[in-house]
N, C-alpha and C positions, 0 to 999 in steps of 0.2 A: 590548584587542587579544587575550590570551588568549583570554577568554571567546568569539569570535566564529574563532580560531586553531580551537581545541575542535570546536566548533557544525560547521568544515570539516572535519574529521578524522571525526567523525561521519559524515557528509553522502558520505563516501568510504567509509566501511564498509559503509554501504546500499545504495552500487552494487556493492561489491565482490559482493553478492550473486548478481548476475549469474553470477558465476564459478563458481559451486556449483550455480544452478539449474537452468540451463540444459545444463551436460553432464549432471547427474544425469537428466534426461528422457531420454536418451538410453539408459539401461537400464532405467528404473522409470518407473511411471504415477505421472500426477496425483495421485488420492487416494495412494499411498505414500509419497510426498514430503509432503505435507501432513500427514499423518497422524504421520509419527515426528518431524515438524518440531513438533508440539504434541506429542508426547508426551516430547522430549528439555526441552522448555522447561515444562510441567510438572514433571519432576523435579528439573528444578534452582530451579526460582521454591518448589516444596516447602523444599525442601534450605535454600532462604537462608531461608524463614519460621521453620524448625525451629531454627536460630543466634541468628536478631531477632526477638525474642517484639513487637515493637512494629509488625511488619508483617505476622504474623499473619493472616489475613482471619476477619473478623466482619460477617456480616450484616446489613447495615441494614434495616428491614420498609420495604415498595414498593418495592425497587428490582431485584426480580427479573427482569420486563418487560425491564429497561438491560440485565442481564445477560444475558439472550437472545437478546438484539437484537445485541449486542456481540461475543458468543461465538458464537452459531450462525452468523448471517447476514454478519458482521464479518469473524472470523478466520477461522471454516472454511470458511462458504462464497465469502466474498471469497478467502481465501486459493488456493481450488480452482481460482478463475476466472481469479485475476493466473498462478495457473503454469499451467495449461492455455493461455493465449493464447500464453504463451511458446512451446508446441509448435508452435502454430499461425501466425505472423507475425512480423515483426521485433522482436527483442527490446528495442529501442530506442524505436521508436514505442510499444508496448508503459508502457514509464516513462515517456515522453513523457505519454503519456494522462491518466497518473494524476493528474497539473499541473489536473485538470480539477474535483478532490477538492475545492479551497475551494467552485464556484458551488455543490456538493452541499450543503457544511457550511452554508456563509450562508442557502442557501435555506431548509433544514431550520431552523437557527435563527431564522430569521425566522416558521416555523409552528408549530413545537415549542416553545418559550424565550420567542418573542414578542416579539424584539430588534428593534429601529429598523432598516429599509432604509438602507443611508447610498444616499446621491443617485447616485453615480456606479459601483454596484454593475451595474445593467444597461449601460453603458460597456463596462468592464473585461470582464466575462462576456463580452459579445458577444464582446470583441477577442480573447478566448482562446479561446473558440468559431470563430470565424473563424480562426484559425492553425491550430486542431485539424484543421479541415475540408480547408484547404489542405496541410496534410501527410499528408491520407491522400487526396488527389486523385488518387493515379497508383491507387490501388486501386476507387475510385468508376469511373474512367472506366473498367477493367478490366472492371468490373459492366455497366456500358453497351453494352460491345463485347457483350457475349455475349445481348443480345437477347434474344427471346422463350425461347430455351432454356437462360437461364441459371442456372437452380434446379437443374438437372440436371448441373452442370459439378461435378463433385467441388473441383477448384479453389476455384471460387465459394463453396461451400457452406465450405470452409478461411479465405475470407479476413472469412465473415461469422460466422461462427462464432467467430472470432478478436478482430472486434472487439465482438463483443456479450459474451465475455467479458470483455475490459477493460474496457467499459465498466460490470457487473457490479462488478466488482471497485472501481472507482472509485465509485457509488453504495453498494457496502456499509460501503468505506473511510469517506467522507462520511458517514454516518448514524452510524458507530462515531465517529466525529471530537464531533457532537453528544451523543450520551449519553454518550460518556468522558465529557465534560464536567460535565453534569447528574449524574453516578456523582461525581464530584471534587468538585460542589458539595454533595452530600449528607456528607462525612466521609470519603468512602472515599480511602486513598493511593494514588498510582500500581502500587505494585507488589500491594496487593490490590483493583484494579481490575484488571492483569494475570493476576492468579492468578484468578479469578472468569472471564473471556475466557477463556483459554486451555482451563483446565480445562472449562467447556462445549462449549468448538470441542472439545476432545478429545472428550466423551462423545459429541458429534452423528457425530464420525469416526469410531467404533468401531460404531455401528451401520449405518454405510455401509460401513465395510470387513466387516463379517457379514452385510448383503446384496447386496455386489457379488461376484464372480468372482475378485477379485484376489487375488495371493499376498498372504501377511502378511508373510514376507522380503525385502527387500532384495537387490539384484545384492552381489557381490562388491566390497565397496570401498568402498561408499556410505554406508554409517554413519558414516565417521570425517570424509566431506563434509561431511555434514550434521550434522555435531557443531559442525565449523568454519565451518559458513554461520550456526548459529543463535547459536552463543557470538561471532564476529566481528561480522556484521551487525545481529546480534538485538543482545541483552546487553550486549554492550560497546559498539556504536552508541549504544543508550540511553543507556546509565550518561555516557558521553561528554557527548552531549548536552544532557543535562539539567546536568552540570556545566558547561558552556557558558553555559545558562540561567541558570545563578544570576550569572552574571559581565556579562552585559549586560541590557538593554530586550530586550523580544519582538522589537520591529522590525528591530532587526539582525541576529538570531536568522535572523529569516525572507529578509533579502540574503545571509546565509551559507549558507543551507539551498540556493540555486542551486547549489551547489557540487553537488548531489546528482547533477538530471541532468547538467549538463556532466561528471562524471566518469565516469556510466553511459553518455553516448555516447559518450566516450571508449574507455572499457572494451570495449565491446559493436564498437566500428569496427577496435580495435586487435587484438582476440583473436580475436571473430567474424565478423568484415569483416560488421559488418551497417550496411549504410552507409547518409548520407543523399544524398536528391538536395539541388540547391541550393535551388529550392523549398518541400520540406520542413524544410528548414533555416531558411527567412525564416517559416515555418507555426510551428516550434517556436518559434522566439525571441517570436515575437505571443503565445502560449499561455502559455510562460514568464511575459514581460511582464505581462500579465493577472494572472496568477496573483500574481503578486508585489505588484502595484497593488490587486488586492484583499486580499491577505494584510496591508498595512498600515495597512486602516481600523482603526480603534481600538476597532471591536465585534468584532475578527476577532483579535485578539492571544490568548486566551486556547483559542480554536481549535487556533490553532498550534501551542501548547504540548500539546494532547492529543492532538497526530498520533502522540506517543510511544506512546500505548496501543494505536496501530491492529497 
């Protein structure tokens, strides 16, 4: 009961994210938010190495490929994509999407790792595919009104750009889900598979913040945000978490981890009125469902557990 108490308390820190992310776009761009969000978590995942000589990071030979994969394409530029959509569309569909991160993982594990298809994989998938679709229905049909001149609709061009971000975000999420994995089977611990992510997402950030336009300062007020979105949601989420982990089976892990969205569409309806219709609502719950029925094949349990590196 702890253990899975834990795993929800977690699962509530992650949406609390919301809270931090989304006013912060309202003064500061995409890459700045991103950008000091990996640099506040490199200095503190530094900070705890320099204490625990045992988590240290030590390089294993071949696994640099994982760390590139992990770090560039994973945190930075997944990370770019999940808060850029945020600007752009419901914050809520938005999390919602991300539900969509295991069909990424399994598949990929199924080509990369070379794990057994369980049977009722193409099932599930579908049925969360099929909710995905129905809850971004009022936006599709949106796309249809506007006819031959719809490329031209600033509108339009916001609500597809929106979701091709998240969905971005959701395949780098998924791919980083796979080689945590593969990175963890080789020796590495979680927190220096962290430190190796992170610290890449950083360097790939710093050469985008030196050739883009952007300030390197922060609005007035926003550092101490996003101190509190990455030590809340981030750090403490985790450490949470994985204490959760050690107290039950993965499979319950993964019934408590629901808690995630249902508090982030709470959050997001409560603070942001970012509401759903009812449709969307019976869209989510199939997606969810899905997501959850594939999350408890038993080739997909240790998946689970490395959604903490994403």
């Amino acid at each position: 009961m702890t253990g899975i108490i834990l795993v929800m308390l977690a699962a509530t820190l992650w949406a609390a994210d919301t809270l931090f992310r989304y006013p912060l776009l309202e003064h500061n761009s995409t890459l700045q938010i991103v950008f000091y969000e990996h640099l506040i978590l490199v200095l503190i995942l530094a900070a705890i190495q320099i204490f625990v000589p045992k988590w240290r990071f030590s390089y294993i030979k071949g696994t640099l490929f994982g760390f590139v994969l992990i770090g560039i394409f994973g945190s930075a530029i997944g990370t770019l994509a999940f808060t850029k959509a945020f600007s752009l569309m419901n914050p809520t569909i938005v999390i919602l999407i991300q539900k969509l991160q295991p069909i990424v993982a399994i598949s990929l594990s199924v080509i990369l790792l070379k794990e057994k298809l369980q049977k009722h994989f193409l099932l599930w998938s579908s049925v969360s595919l099929l909710g995905s679709i129905v809850m971004i229905a009022p936006d599709i049909l949106a796309l249809l009104h506007e006819e031959a001149t719809w490329h031209y609709t600033p509108e339009v061009i916001a609500i597809l750009s929106g979701y091709g971000c998240a969905l971005l975000a959701v395949i780098a999420w998924g791919a980083s889900t796979v080689y945590g994995r593969k990175l963890s089977l080789t020796g590495y611990s979680s927190v220096q598979i962290m430190s190796g992510r992170f610290a890449l997402g950083l360097i790939f950030l710093c050469f985008a913040m030196g050739y883009s336009t952007e300030q390197v300062s922060l609005s007035e007020g926003s550092l101490s945000s996003l101190v509190y979105m990455v030590l809340l949601s981030g750090l403490l989420g985790m450490f949470i978490y994985y204490k959760g982990l050690e107290r039950i089976p993965a499979r319950y892990g993964t019934i408590a981890e629901l808690f995630f969205p249902v508090s982030a569409v709470a959050i997001n309806w409560y603070v942001f009125d970012a509401t759903l219709t009812i449709p969307q609502m019976f869209g989510a719950i199939m997606l969810i469902g899905g997501a959850l029925m594939l999350s408890r094949e038993p080739n997909t349990h240790n998946s689970q557990t490395t959604n903490a590196v994403q």
